[in-house]
C-alpha positions in Angstrom: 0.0 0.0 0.0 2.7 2.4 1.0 4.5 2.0 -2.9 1.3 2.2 -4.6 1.1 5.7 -2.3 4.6 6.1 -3.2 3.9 5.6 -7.2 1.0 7.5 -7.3 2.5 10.5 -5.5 5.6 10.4 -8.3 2.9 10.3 -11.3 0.6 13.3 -9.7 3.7 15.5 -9.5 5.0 14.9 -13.1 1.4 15.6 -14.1 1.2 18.9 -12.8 4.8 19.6 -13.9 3.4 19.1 -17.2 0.0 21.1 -17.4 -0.4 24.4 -18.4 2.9 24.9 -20.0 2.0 28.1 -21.6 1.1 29.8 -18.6 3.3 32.1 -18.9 3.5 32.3 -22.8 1.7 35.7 -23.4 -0.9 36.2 -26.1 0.3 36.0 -29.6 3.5 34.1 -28.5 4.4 30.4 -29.0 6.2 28.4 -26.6 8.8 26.5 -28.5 7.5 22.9 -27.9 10.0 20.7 -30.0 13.2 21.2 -32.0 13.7 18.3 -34.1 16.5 17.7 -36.9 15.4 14.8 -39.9 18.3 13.4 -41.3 19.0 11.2 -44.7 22.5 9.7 -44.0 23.7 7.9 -40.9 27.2 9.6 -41.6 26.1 12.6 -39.0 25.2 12.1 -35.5 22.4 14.0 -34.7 23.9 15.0 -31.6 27.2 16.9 -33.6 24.6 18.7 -35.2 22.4 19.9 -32.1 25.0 22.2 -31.4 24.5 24.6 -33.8 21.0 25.1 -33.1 20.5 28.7 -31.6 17.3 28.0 -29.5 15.7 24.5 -28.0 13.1 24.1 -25.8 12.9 24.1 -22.3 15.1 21.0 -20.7 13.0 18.0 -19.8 13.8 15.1 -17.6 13.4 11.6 -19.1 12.9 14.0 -22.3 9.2 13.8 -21.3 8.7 16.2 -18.3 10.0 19.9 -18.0 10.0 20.2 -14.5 12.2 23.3 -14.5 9.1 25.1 -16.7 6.8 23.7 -14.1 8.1 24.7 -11.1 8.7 28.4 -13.3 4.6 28.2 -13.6 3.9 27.2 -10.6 4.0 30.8 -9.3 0.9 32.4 -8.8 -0.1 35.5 -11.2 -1.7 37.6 -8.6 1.1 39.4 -6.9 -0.9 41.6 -4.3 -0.4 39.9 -1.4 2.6 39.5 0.3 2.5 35.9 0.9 2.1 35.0 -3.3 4.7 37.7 -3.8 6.9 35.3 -1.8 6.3 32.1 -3.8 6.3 34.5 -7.0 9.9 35.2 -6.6 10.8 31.6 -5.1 9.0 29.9 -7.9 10.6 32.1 -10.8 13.9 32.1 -9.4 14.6 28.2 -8.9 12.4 27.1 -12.4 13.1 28.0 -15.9 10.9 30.4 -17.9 9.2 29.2 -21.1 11.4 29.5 -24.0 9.4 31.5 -26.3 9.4 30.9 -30.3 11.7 33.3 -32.1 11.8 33.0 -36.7 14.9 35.2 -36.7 17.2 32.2 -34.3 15.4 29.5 -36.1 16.4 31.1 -39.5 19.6 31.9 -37.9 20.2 28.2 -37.3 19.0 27.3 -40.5 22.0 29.1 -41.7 24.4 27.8 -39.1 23.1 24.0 -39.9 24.3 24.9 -43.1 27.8 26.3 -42.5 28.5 23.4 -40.3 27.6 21.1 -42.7 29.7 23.0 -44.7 32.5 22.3 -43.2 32.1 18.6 -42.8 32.7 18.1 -46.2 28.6 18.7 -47.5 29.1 22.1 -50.0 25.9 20.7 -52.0 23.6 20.2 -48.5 20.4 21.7 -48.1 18.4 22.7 -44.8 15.0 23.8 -44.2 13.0 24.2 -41.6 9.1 23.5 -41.1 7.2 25.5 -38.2 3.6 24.4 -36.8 2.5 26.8 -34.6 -0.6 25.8 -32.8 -2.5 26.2 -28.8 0.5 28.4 -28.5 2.8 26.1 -29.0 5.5 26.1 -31.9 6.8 22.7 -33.4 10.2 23.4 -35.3 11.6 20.3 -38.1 14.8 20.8 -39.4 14.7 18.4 -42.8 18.3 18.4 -44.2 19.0 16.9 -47.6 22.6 15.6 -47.4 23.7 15.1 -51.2 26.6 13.9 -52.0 29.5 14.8 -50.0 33.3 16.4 -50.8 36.4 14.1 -49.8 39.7 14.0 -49.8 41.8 13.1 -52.9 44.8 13.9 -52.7 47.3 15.8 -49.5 50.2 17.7 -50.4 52.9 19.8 -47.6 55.1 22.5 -48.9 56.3 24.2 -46.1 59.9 25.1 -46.7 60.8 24.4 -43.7 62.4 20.6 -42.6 61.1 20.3 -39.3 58.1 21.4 -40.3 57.6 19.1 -43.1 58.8 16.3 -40.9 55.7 17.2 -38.2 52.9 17.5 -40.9 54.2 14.3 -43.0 54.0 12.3 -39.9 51.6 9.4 -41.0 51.7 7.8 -37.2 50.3 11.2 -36.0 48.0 12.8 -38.5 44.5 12.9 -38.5 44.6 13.5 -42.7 43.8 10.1 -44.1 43.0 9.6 -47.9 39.5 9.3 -48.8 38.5 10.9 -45.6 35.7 13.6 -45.4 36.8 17.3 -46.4 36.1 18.1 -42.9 37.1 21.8 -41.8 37.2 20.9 -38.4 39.7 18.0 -38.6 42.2 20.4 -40.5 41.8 23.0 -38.2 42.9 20.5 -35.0 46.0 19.0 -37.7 46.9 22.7 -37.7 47.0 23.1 -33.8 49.1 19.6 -33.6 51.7 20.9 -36.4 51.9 24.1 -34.6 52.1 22.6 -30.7 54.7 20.8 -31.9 56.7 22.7 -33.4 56.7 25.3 -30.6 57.4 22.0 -28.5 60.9 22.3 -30.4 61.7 25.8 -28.9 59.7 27.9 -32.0 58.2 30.4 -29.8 57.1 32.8 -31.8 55.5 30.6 -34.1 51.4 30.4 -34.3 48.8 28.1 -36.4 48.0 31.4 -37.8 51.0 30.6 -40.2 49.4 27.7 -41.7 47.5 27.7 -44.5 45.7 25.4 -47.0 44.8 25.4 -50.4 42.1 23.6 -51.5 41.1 22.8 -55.3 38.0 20.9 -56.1 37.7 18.6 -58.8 34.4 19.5 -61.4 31.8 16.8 -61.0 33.8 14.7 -58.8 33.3 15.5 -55.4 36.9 15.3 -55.4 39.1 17.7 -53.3 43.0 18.2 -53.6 44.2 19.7 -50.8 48.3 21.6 -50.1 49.7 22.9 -46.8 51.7 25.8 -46.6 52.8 29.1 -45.1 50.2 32.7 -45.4 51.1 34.5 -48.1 52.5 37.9 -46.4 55.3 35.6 -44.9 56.2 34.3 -48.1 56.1 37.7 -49.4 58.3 39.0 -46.2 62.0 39.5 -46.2 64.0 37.6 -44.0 64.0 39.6 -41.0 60.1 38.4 -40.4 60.8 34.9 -41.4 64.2 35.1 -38.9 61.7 35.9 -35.6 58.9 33.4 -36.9 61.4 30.5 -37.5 63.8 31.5 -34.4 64.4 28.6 -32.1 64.4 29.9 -28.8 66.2 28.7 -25.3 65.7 29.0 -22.0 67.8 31.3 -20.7 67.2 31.1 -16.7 64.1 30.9 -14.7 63.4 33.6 -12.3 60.7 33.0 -9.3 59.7 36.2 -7.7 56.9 36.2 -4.5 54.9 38.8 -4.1 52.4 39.0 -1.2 50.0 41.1 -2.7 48.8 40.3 -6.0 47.8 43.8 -6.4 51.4 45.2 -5.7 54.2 44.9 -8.0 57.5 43.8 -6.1 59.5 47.0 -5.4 63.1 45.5 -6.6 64.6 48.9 -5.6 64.0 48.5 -2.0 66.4 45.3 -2.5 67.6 45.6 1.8 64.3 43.6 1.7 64.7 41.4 -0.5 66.9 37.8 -0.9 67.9 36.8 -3.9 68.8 32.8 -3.9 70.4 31.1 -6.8 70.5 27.0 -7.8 71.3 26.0 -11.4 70.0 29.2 -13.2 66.9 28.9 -10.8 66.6 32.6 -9.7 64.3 33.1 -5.9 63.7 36.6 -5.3 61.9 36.5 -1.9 61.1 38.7 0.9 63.8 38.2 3.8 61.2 36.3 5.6 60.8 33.3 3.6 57.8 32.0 2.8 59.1 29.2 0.3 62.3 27.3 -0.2 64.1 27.6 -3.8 63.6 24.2 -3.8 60.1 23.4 -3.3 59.3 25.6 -6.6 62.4 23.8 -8.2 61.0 20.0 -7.9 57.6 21.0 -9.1 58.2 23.3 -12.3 59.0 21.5 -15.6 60.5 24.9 -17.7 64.6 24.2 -17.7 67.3 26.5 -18.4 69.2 25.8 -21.4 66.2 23.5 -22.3 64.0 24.5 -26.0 60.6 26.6 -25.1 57.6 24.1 -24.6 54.2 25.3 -24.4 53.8 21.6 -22.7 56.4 22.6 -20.1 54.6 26.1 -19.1 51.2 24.5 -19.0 52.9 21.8 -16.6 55.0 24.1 -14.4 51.1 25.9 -14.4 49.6 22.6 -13.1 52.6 21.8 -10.9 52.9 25.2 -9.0 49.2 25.7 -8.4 49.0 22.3 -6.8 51.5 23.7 -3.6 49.3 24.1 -0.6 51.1 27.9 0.1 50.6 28.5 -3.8 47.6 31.0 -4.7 48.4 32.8 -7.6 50.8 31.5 -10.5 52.1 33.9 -13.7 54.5 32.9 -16.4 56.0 35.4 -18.6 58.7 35.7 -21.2 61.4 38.0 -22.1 63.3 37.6 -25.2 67.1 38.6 -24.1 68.7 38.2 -27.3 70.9 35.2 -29.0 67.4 32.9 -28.8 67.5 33.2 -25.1 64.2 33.6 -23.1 64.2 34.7 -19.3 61.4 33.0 -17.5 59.6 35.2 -15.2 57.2 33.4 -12.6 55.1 35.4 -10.3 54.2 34.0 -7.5 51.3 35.2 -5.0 51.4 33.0 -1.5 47.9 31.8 0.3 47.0 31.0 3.7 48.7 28.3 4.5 46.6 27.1 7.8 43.2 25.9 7.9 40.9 24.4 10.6 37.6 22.1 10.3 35.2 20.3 11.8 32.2 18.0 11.1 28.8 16.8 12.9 27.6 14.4 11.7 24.2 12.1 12.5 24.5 8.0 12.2 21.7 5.5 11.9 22.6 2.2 11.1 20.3 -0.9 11.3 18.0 0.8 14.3 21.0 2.3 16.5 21.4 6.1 16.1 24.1 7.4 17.1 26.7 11.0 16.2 30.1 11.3 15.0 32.4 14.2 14.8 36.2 15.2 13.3 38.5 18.0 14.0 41.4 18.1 11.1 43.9 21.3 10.9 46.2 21.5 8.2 49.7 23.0 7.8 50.5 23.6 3.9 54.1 24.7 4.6 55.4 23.4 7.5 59.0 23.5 7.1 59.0 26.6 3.7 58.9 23.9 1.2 55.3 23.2 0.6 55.4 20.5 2.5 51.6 19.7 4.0 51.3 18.1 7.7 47.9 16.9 8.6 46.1 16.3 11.7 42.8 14.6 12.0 40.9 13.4 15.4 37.7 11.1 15.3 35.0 10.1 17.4 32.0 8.5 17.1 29.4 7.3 19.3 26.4 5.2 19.0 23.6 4.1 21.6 22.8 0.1 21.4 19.9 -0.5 23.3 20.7 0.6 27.2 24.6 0.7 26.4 27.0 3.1 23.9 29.6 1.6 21.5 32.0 4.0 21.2 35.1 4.7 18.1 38.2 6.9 19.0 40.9 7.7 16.0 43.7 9.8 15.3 45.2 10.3 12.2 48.4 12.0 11.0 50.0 12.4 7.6 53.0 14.3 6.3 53.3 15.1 2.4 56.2 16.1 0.6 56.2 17.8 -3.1 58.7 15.6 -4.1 59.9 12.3 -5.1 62.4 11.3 -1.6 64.5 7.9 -1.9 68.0 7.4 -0.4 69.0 6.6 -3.5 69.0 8.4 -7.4 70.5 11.4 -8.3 69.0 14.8 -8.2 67.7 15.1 -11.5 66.2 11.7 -11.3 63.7 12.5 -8.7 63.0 15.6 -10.0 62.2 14.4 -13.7 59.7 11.9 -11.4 57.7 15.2 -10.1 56.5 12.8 -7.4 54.8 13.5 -4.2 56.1 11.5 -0.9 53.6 11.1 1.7 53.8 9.4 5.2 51.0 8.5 7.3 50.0 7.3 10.3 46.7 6.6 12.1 46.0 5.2 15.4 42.2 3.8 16.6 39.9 2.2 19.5 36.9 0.7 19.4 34.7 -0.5 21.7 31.4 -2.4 20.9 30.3 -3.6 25.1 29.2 -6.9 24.9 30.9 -8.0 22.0 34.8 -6.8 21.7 37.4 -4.4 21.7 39.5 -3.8 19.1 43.0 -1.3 18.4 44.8 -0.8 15.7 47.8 0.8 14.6 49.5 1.9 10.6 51.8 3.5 9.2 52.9 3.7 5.6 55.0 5.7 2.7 53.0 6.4 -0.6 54.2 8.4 -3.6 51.5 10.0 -6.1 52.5 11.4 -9.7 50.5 12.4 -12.4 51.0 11.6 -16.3 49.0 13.6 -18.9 45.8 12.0 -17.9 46.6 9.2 -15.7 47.2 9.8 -12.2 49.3 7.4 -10.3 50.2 6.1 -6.7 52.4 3.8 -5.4 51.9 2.6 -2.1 55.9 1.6 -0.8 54.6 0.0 1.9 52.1 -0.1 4.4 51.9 -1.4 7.4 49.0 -2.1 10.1 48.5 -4.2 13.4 44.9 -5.1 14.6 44.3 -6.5 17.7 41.6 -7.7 20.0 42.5 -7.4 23.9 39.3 -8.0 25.1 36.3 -10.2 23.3 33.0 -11.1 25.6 32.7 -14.5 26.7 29.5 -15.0 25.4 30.0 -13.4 22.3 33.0 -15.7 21.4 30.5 -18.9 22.3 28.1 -17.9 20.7 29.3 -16.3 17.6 33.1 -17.5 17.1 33.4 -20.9 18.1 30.2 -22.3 16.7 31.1 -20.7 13.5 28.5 -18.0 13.1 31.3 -15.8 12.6 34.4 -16.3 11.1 36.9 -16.4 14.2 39.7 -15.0 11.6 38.0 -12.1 12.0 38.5 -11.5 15.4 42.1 -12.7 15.9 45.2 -10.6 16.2 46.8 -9.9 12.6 49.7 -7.7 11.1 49.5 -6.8 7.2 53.0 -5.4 5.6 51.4 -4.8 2.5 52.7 -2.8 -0.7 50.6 -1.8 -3.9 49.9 0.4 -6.8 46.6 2.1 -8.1 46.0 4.4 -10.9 43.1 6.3 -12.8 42.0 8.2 -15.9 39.0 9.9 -18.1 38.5 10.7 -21.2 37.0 13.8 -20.5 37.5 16.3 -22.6 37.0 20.0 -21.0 36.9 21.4 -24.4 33.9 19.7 -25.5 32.1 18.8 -22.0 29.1 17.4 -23.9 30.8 14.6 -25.9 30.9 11.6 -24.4 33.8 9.9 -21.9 34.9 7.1 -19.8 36.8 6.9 -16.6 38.6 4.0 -15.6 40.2 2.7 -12.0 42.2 0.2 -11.7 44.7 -1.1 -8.4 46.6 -4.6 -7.3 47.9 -5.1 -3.9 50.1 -7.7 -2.6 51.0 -8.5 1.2 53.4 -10.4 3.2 55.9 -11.7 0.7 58.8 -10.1 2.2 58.0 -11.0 5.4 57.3 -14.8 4.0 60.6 -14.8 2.1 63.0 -13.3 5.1 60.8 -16.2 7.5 62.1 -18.6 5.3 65.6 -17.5 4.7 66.6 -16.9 8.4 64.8 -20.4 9.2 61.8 -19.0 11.6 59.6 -21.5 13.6 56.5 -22.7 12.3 53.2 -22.9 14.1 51.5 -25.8 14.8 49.3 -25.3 11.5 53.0 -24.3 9.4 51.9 -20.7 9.5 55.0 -17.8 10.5 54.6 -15.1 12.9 56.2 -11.2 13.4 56.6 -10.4 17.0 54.5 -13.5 18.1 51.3 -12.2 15.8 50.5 -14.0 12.7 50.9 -12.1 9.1 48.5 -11.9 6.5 49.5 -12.8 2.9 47.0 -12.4 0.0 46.7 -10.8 -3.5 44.1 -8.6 -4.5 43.3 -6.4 -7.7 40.4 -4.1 -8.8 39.0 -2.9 -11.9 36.1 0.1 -12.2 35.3 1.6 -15.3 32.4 4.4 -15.6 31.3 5.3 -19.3 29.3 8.4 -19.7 26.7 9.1 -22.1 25.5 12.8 -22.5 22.5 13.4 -24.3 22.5 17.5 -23.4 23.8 19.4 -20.5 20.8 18.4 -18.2 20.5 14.9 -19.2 23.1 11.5 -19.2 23.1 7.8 -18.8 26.1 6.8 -16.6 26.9 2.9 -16.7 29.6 1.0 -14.5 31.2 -2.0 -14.1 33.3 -3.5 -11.6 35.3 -6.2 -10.5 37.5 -7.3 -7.9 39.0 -10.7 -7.0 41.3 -11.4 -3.8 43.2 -14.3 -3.1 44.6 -15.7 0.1 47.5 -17.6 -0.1 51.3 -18.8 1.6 50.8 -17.3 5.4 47.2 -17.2 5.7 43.9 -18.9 4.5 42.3 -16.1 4.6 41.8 -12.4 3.3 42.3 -9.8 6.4 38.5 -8.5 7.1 39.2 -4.8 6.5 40.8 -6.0 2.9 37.9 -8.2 1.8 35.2 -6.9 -0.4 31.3 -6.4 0.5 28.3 -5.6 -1.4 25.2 -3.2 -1.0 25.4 0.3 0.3 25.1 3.7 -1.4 27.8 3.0 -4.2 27.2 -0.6 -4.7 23.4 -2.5 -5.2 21.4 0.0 -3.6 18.2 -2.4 -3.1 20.5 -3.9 0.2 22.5 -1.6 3.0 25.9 -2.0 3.1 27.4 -5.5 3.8 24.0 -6.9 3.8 24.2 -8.7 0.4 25.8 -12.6 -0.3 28.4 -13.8 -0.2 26.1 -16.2 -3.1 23.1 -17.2 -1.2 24.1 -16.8 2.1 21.3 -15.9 4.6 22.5 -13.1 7.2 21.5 -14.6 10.8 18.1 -13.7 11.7 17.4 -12.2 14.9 20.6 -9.9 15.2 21.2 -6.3 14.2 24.7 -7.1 12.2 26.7 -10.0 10.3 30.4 -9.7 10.0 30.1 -12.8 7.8 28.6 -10.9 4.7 32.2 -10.1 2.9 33.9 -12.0 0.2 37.1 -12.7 -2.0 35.1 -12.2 -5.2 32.8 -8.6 -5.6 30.7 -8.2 -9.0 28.8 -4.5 -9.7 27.2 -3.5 -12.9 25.2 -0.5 -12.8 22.9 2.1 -14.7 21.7 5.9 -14.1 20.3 8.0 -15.5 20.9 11.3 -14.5 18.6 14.4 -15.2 18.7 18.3 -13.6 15.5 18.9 -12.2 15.5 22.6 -10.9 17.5 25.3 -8.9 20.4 22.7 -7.0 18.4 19.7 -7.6 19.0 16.8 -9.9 17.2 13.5 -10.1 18.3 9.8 -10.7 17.1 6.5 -11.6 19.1 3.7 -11.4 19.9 -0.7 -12.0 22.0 -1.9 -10.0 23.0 -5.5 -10.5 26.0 -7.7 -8.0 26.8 -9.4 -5.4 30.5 -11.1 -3.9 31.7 -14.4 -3.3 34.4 -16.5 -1.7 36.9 -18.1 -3.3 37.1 -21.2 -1.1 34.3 -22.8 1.5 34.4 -20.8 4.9 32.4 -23.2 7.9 30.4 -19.6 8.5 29.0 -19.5 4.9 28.3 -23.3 4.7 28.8 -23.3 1.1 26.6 -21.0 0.8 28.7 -17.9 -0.6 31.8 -20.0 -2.9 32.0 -18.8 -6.6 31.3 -21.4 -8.7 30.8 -20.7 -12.6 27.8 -22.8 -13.6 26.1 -21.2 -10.5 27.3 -17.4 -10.1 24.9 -16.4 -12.6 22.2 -17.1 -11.0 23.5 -15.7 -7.6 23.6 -11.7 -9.2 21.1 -9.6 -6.8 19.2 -7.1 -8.7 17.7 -3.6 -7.6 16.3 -0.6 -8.5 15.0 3.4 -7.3 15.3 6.7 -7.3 17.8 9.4 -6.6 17.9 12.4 -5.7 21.4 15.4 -5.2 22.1 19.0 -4.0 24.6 20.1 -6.3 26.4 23.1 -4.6 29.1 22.6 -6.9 31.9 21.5 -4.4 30.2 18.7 -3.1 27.5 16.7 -4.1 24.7 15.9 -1.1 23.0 12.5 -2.4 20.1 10.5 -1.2 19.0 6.8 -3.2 16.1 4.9 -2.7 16.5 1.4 -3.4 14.1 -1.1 -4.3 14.7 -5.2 -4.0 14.0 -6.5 -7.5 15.8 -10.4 -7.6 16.8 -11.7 -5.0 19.1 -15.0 -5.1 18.6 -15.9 -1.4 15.0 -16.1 -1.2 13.0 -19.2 -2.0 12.9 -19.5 -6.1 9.2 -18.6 -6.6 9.8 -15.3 -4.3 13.1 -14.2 -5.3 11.7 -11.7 -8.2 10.4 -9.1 -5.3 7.2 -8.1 -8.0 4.9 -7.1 -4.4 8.2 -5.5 -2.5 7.6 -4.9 1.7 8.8 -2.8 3.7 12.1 -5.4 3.9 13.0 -4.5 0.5 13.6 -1.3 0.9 16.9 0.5 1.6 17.6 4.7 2.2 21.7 5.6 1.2 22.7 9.0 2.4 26.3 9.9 0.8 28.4 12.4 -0.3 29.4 12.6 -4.2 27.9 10.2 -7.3 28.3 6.4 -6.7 30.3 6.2 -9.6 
């Protein structure tokens, strides 16, 4: 009864979202209702072309409903009360107001259809357009007739110039291909790689302005010859032009100058107050109070002296500057000192470099409520080098029936802007342009009537970016969990008959090292086209300590397993893959899908995973239908009758998911989602009873499936999410009621997070 309330709630509200769209359409005028395009060639997208379209209509969510223009007319006409002035102005500021049919943009992109057809190649293209105007409401078609279109015959470079010939007649990189389209577009972009790499060689004065092509059509053949050269006026120049254009340039020195003020300019006269610190041609011109080491800016900027200009190497040095914690405010200039030398001038305005937070923070998890708060301070510059020290303190209570379980942490991390090893030269770590980071972190729990639990890591990381991949290393990492006091009854109840996995509640030590890395396809230029991000990572622990157990000859345990400092060491393998593809249908509507997979394997000094390093499923970024750690392994059944089961983790996690994702109004988006998954072991634990093992002719039949709604705040630095997830399939119950097609209230599940799922 309560979805059916549910349902019909949903469909009343996108009903009256969608009447009376023309309230606000005044007499004579024509809301623009539909802007279509009719094609008659698969050879364009549709969505290339949508672009040059100068009006649509109002955005719609599922494409059906304009909620934005529905919550616009949804304020009340009659402004002489106070009260319906209020919702006037709430109303009209968070909604949309109607687009309203204008001939001169629709002719306007009749003409701009046509140019950008134009320049993919289709000179003999026509476009028209067909308007129905009716109940104030405007229907625009744009029919294009296609024809036959214009490629490319044949590709000729004469450029004069060696290194420039060498560049454009680069088949490997080229985006010229015979027979391809005689699209404008593509040449344009093979202009801009010619030119960025041939300033890449030290040409700094030289622009894709300087290119030029000549194209020569054949008659009746849809045939285009195309040649590459220089403009005309610098053919027609004397060499004095041609000398500056084709002058390779090198980097003379590289001068860093702070300023405290970005408004002021740095008074070099009054030089009593002033340093001036020199390291390879690295110039530091600093107040005498200094605010960064010569070094710090050294590691992390990528322009050398006596190195050719690169445009690459300033938009790095950009990147790489801005990304020190006491950085605010980077400028790069250039001054042309004669010889083909370049001084490189960096301006440098400092930031705060201290900051304090705190959080509060409400917790409701399976019927126990309970608060949880942090205090972090960071230090960006700690010791004048940018190096970042950060402090973090935890707590977090929760009220369990008559008695409060209680979690205490501390967590400290140091980062350095650099790649530190004992060993490598110099120049070595700084080509790396690494970040070093140690951390730390210290934590007590106490669940009363049950167990308590410390635990203590420590580790050294490094982090580096390469054009779109970001990278990190994790050198090693190293934790120790123990349990110094577990309840009598708990342990008979729950750990020796095998309700829980007593593993789980034994003193361990991981040495662990690994590596993870990242990238997307995103493309800033052109947000609306569409991209994937991927994330990938493999961990391995306790092979060194194996190996050096070995070697020196250490005793075995009873059950041939090795200890460190009398406490038994995990050893396992584990790797993830995540990849996220995103398809954008217009700046208020996308499909996002995801797939995931991760696989762990315990093996050597331990027969099984560590709990913290084992996988789960449900939760807010996982299969939403279930809370988190409340789905498999397999079929498993969770124990009835208690609030939590530590037994619900695996070796073996599987996650597929779908959502769509539509803007709604003001800060609010919408979300529906599929969410299919579940996790596994790799190996028969006594707790699972079979239950949860991976087997191929069964797993299939073992992936949970759920669906919902979404809903997010977007206030741009963080994303404030809340998913409602709905039971669909589900592989534990009995065959005839495992499609939930009637859900209760049991098949429900609330996720409040921070930031998409995926």
């Amino acid at each position: 009864m309560k979805l059916r309330t549910l349902s019909s709630l949903i469909v009343a509200v996108l009903l009256l979202m969608a009447c009376n769209p023309t309230k606000y359409v005044p007499d004579g005028e024509f809301l623009l209702n539909k802007a279509t395009i009719k094609l008659d060639t698969k050879d364009i997208k549709k969505d290339e072309l949508q672009d040059y379209l100068r009006q649509t209509p109002n955005a719609a969510v599922f494409s059906l409903f304009r909620m934005q223009l529905g919550i616009y007319n949804l304020a009340p006409k009659d402004t002489t009360k106070s009260f319906s002035r209020l919702w006037h102005r709430i109303f009209m500021k968070i909604g949309d107001p109607p687009v309203i049919y204008n001939a001169s943009l629709t002719s306007l992109s009749v003409l701009q259809l046509q140019k950008g057809l134009e320049n993919k190649g289709y000179m003999n293209a026509k476009v028209e357009s067909n308007v129905e105007l009716k109940q104030k409401r405007a229907n625009v078609e744009y029919v294009i007739k296609s024809n036959t279109p214009y490629r490319l015959r044949d590709y000729a470079v004469d450029l004069k110039n060696e290194k420039l010939v060498a560049l454009a007649s680069d088949t490997s990189k080229s985006l010229i291909r015979p027979s391809m389209l005689f699209d404008a577009d593509v040449f344009n972009v093979e202009r801009e790689r010619i030119a960025a790499g041939f300033r890449k060689q030290g040409y700094y004065n030289f622009s894709k302005d300087y290119l030029n092509y000549n194209a020569d059509s054949a008659l009746n053949q849809h045939k285009v010859d195309v040649s590459l050269d220089l403009r005309d006026y610098l053919k027609r120049s004397g060499d004095s032009i041609n000398n500056i254009v084709f002058k390779q340039y090198t980097i003379d020195k590289v001068v860093f100058r702070i300023n405290k003020d970005i408004t002021s300019v740095i008074d070099l006269g009054n030089i009593e107050k002033l340093d001036t610190l020199l390291f390879r041609e690295f110039y530091l011109i600093t107040p005498k109070d200094k605010i960064l080491k010569l070094d710090a800016l050294v590691q992390n900027t990528y322009i050398n002296p006596k190195a050719l200009y690169s445009d690459d190497a300033v938009e790095k040095t950009y990147q790489g500057l801005n990304s020190l914690g006491p950085i605010k405010y980077v400028n790069i200039s250039f001054k042309d000192v004669g010889n083909g030398l370049l001084e490189c001038d960096i301006l440098i305005t400092p930031a705060k470099v201290v900051s304090l937070s705190t959080e509060l923070e409400g917790t409701y998890t399976d019927g126990y409520w309970g608060v949880a708060g942090n205090i972090s301070t960071v230090h960006r510059n700690v010791f004048k080098g940018a190096e970042s020290l950060s402090l973090q303190i935890r707590g977090a209570f929760e009220k369990q029936d008559s008695i409060w379980a209680q979690e205490l942490g501390i967590q400290l991390g140091l980062k350095f802007p650099r790649f530190m090893m004992p060993f490598g030269s110099y120049d070595f770590k700084r080509n790396l342009h690494a970040n070093t980071e140690f951390t730390s972190a210290f934590s007590y729990q106490s669940r009363p009537g049950e167990f308590e639990t410390t635990s203590a890591g420590a580790g050294i990381s490094y982090s580096w970016i390469r054009r779109q991949f970001r990278n990190s290393f994790q050198l090693v990492d190293l934790s120790y969990v123990q349990f110094p006091y577990i309840n009598s009854v708990f342990r008979d109840s729950f750990l020796t008959t095998g309700f829980y996995n007593p593993n789980n509640y034994k003193d361990h030590f991981i040495m662990r090292m690994g590596y993870s890395g990242s990238y997307s396809t995103f493309n800033a230029n052109r947000p609306m086209k569409d991209y994937s991000s991927v994330r990938y990572s493999i961990e391995t622990a306790g092979n060194t300590l194996y190996g050096l157990s070995k070697l020196l000859g250490s005793q075995q345990q009873t059950d041939g397993s090795y200890t460190l400092f009398k406490v038994r060491f995990a050893q396992y393998v584990k790797g993830e893959y995540n990849i996220a593809h995103h398809q954008i249908f217009d700046k208020d509507n996308q499909f996002v899908y995801h797939f995931g997979l991760g696989v762990g394997v315990p093996y050597g000094n331990a027969d099984v995973i560590p709990y913290e390093r084992r996988f789960f499923s449900g939760g807010a970024n996982s299969v939403r239908g279930w809370s988190e750690s409340t789905l498999g392994p397999g079929t498993y059944q969770r124990i009835t009758g208690r609030a939590r089961d530590f037994n619900q983790v695996g070796d073996i996690k599987l996650d597929m998911n779908m959502e769509y994702r539509a803007k709604l109004f003001w800060l609010l988006e919408g979300a529906a989602f599929l969410d299919a998954g579940n996790i596994w072991t790799i190996k028969n634990y006594d707790e699972t009873k079979d239950a949860g093992v991976f087997r191929f002719d069964t797993f299939a039949n073992q992936i949970a499936i759920a669906y919902g709604l979404g809903f997010r705040l977007d206030f741009s630095f963080f994303i404030f999410r809340i998913d409602v997830g709905l039971k669909l399939f589900d592989p534990v119950q009995p065959r005839r009621e495992q499609w939930r097609v009637s859900p209760t209230g049991d098949d429900f599940a609330v996720h409040l997070a921070i930031g998409y799922p995926f």
